[in-house]
N, C-alpha and C positions, 0 to 999 in steps of 0.2 A: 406511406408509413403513418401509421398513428400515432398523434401525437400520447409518450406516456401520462400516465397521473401521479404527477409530481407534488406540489403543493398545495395546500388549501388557498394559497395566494395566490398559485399559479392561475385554478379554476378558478379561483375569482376575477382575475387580470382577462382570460379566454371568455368567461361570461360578460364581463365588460366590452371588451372588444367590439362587439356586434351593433351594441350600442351605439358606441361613440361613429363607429361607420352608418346606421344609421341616421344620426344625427346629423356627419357629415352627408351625407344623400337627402335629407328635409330640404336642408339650403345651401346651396351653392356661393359660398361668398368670395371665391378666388376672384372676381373679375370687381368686385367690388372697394368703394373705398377706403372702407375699414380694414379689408383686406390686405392693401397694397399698404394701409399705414401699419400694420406688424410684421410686413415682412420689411420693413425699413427701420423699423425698432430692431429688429434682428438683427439686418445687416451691419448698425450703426456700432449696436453692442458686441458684435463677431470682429467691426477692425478695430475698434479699441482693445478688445484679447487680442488681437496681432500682432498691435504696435506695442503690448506691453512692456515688452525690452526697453522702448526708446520713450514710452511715458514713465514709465516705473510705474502704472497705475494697476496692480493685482487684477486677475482676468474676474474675480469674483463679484467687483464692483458693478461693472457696468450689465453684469449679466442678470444678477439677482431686480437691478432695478428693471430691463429689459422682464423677467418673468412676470413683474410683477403688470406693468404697461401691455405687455399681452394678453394677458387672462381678463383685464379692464377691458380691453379695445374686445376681445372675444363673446363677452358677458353680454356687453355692448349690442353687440352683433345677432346675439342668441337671442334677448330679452325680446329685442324687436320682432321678431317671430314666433316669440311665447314657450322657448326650446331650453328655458332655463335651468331647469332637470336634468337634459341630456348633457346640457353643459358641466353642470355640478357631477355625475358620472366620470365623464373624462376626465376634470381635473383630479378628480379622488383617483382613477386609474392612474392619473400621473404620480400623485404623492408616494402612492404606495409602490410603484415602479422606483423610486427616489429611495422609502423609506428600506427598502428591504438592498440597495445597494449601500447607501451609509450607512448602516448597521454591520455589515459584511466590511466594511472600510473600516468602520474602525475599533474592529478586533484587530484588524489583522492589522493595520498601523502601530495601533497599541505594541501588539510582540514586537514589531520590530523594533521601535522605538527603545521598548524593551532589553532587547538584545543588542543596541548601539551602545547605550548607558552601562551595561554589563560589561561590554569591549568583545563581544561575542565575535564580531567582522573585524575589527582590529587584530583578535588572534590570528582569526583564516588569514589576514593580510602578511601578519609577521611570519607565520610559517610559509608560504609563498617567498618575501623575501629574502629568507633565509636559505632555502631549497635551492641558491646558487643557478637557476638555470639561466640561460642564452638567453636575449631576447626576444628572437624570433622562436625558442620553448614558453615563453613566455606570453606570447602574440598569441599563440594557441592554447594553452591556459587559462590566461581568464576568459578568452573565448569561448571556451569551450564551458567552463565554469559558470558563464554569465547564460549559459543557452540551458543549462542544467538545472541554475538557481533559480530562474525567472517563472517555469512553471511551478514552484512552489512558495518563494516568496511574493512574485510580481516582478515585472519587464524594470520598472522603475530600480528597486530596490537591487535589483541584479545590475543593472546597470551604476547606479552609484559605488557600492559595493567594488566590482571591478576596477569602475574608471579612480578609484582614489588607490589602486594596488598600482594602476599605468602610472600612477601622478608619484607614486612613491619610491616606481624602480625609472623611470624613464631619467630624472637629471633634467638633462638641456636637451635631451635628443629630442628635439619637434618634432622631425619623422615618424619616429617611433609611438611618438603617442596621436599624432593624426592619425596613424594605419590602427593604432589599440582601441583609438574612441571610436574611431568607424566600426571597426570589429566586433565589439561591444555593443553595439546599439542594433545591429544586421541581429546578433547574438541574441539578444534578450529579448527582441522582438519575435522572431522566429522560434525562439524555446517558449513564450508565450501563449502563441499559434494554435498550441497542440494541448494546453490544459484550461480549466476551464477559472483556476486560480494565478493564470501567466498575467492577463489584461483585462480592463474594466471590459472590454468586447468582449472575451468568451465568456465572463461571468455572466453579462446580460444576455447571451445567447444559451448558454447554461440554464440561468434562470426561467428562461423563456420557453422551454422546453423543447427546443429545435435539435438538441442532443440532449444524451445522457453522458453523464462522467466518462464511461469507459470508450462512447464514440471519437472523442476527441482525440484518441489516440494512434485515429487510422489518418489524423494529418501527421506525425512525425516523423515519416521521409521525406514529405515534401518540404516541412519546416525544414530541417537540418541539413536538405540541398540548397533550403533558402540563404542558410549560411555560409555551408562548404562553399558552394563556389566561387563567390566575392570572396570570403577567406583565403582561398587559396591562392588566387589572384596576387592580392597586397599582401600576404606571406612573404612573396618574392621580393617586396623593398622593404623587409625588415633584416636588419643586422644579425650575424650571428653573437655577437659581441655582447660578454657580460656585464650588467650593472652594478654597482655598488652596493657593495654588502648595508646591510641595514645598521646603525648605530646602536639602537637595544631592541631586545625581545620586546613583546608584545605578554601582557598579565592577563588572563583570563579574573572578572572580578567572581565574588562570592555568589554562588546561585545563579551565573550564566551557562552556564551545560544543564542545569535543570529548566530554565525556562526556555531552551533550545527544543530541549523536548518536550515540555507541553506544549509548543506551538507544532509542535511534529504528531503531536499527539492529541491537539486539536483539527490540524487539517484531517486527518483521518476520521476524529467521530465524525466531524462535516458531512466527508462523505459517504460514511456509512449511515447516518440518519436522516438523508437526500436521498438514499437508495433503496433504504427498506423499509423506512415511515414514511416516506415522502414530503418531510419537514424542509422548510425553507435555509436555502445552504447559512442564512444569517442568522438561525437558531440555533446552530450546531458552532459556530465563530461566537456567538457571544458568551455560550456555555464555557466556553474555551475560555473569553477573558476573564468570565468570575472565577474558574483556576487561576488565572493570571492573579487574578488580586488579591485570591487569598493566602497566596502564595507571596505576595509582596507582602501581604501582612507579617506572615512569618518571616523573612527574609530583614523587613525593617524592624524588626522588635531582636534576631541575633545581631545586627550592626548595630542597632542603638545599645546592646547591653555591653560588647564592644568596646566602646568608644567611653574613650578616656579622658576626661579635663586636664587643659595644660591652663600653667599658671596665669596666661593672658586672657582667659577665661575661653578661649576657642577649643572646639572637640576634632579629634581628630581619630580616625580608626588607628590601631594598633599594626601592627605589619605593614605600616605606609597604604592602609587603606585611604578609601576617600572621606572626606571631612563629614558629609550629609549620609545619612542612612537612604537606602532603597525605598521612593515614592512612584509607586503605581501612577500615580495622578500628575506625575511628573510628564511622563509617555503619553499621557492625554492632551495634555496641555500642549505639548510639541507636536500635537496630530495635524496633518498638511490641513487645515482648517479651511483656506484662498482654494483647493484643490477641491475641498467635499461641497463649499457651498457653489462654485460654480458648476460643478454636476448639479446640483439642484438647479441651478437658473437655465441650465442647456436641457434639460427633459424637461421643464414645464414651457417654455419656449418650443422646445420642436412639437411637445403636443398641442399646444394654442394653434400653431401654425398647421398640424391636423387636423386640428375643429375646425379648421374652416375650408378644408377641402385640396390644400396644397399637396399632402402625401400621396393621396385618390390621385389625383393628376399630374403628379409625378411615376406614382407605380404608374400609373396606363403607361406613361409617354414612354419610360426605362425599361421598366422589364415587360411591359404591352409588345413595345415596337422594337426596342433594341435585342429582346433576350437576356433569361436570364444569367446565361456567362458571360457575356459580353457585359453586360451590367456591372456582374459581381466583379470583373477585372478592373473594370472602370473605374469603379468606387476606390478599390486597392490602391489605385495611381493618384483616384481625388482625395483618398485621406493622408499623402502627403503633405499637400497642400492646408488641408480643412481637418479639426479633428475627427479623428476614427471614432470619437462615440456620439456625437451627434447624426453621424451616418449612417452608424449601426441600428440608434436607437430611431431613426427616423423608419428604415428597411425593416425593421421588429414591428413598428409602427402600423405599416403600409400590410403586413405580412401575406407579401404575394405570393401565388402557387408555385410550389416549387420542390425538387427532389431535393432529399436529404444528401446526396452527394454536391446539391448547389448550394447548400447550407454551408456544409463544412468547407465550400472553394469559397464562401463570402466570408467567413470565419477566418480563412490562412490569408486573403487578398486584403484587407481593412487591419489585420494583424502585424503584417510583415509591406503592406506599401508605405507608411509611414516613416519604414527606413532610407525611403530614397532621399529623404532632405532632411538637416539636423534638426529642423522644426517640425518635423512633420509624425513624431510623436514625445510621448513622454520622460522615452529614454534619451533620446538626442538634446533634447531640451535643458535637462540636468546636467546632462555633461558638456552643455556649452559653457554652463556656470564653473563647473568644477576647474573647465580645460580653458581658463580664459588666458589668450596671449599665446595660445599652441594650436586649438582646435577650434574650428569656426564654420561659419555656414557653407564660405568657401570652398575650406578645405574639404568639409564632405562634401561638398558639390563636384568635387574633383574624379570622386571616386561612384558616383553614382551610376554612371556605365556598369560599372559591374554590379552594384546591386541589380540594378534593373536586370541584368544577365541571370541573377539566380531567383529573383521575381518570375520571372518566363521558367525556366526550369524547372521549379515548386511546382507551378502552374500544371504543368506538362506532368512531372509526377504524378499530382494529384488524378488525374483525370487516367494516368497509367496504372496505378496501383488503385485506385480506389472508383474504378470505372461502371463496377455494376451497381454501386452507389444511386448513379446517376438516371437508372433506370426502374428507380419505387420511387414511387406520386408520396407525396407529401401528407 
């Protein structure tokens, strides 16, 4: 299959490439000891991201200093051999691999952000628990809601979203909400899976041109057996038993149904100008948030006119609005900031570690010897452990030969293994935070049999339903 012509970034990334493999093939530095000293800057700054829980030290920290001690130790390495060019090459490939996903982050942060401050997901919440259902209707609800939401806001946001609807109808029932958080995390990872807006993975795979928007769609049986089946499973030990009604309604604020729909309204130019310009998907997201902000313009100029002085000299909206008018720069400011910059430090670290020949002799040894399915399931089971986008981006890296059906089995395995441990992606992560005192590593570790059940399943789908995939070269 040929790869399409997607972006002027894209071409430039695929003319880079050659390069920087080049470069790696001048000189050989894996056995070297410059070598062994970046993959030990790596490692040092990979288990301080591990232990962040128990240091408190944000994973952005140690990473950004590690990018910066790689490309030193690399330069190092290159100069010596007069390869200073190719080096400068690759690291610009990096940046611009970097610049074209934070850009694409944070628009889309921004709307959300957006729409929390509006109470856009507090309505969805209130309507939910008012809807009176069981909580085993409920089990299957935001489940099913967070496998829906996640290909178009993101795995994360689906999953926060939900797990604060568990945390609002659950009570005291701990059951309930360790089978909801599991549920939710299997959920949003596997609705992920299947768009190319679910997880920083498919976006990068997206970007990279390994699919098009519309391929991604021939993973959504196997994604959503990836959930069904653990689903169904821990269904069985939820109550039918209703929760407590809710104490008040939930207020939609002013101008949250309209910036619902420019972000509904931006995913779409996205990817209608990815599709028939061939414009990079984060030109089409950022078009999107200059609506967003002019749109806050106007929004904060009717609340400011609004807003009425009381005699203490404090303003406050009329209708029991909020005190401050609508700031765009608000939702900026709140953007996962520790989240965007340690993506920067983890793509200029897995490329350093490129440059010097580790990916080259990793593809041999992986998909050389192992094969590429046997690879791609692997990786699925190792990015619970390790994040999925360092493995992603290492495999985009490396970009070994391989059918467009082994594409999209690396795309649904790196997507949905992550849900085998509460660490072992984005969404489990958040809702260790949210679910503290109820849901833990434990607890999903209790239940990991059965993910692992609908991992294998997916797996088997995949290669059922989408099997002549498997049979066009790359």
């Amino acid at each position: 299959m040929k790869l399409p012509r997607l972006a002027l970034s894209t071409l430039l990334l695929s003319g880079l490439a050659p390069l920087a493999r080049a470069a790696e093939g001048a000189a050989d530095y894996t056995a070297s000891p410059l070598g062994f000293a970046v993959l030990a800057i790596f490692a040092l700054a990979y288990a301080l991201v591990f232990l962040e829980e128990k240091l408190h030290l944000r994973k952005s920290k140690p990473m950004l200093v590690a990018a910066g001690l790689v490309w030193i130790v690399v330069m190092l390495a290159y100069s010596r051999d007069g390869l200073e060019a190719q080096a400068n090459m690759i690291l610009r490939h990096n940046l611009l691999e970097f610049a074209e996903l934070f850009l694409f982050l944070l628009a889309a942060m921004s709307y959300v952000n957006a729409m929390v401050e509006r109470n856009v997901f507090g309505v969805l919440r209130g309507k939910l628990i008012a809807a009176r259902l069981s909580l085993r209707q409920l089990f299957w609800v935001t489940g099913g809601m967070a496998f829906m939401l996640s290909p178009i806001a993101d795995n994360l946001t689906a999953a926060l979203v939900m797990g604060m609807v568990v945390m609002a109808l659950a009570g005291n029932n701990r059951a309930f909400v360790v089978a909801g958080f599991v549920n939710i995390v299997v959920a949003a990872n596997a609705g992920g899976a299947f768009s190319p807006f679910g997880d920083i993975t498919t976006l990068m795979i997206w970007q990279k041109g390994k699919a098009t928007f519309t391929e991604f769609f021939d993973l959504f049986i196997p994604s959503l057996l990836n959930w069904l089946v653990p689903a169904a499973i821990m269904a069985l030990t939820v109550p039918k038993t209703h929760p407590p009604a809710a104490e008040k309604a939930e207020r939609l604020k002013l101008g949250g149904g309209v910036i619902a729909a420019l972000f509904l309204f931006t995913i779409a130019t996205t990817i209608l100008l990815h599709q028939l310009l061939h414009l990079p998907a984060c030109v089409g997201m950022m078009f999107g948030l200059g609506l967003l902000k002019l749109y806050g313009y106007v929004l904060h100029l009717k609340e400011k006119r609004a807003m009425t002085p009381e005699p203490a000299g404090n303003a406050v909206l009329e209708l029991g609005g909020p005190a401050k008018p609508f700031d765009i720069f608000d939702s900026l400011r709140d953007l996962e900031w520790d989240t965007l910059l340690f993506f920067y430090g983890i793509i200029l670290c897995i490329g350093g570690i490129g440059a010097l020949g580790y990916l080259h002799l990793l593809s041999a040894q992986l998909y050389g010897g192992f094969g590429a399915t046997n690879a791609n399931i692997a990786l699925g089971v190792l990015s619970a452990m390790l994040d999925n986008i360092p493995l992603t981006f290492a495999v985009l890296s490396m970009d070994p030969a391989m059918s467009h059906g082994e594409w999209l089995l690396l795309t649904l395995t790196v997507g949905t293994g992550g849900s085998l441990l509460a660490i072992g992606s984005a969404a489990g992560v958040a809702l260790l935070g949210v679910g503290k005192g109820h849901y833990s590593f434990m607890s999903h570790l209790k239940w990991s049999w059965a993910i692992l059940l609908g991992y294998i399943v997916s797996i088997y789908a995949h290669f059922l339903v989408n099997g002549a995939l498997f049979a066009v070269a790359e």
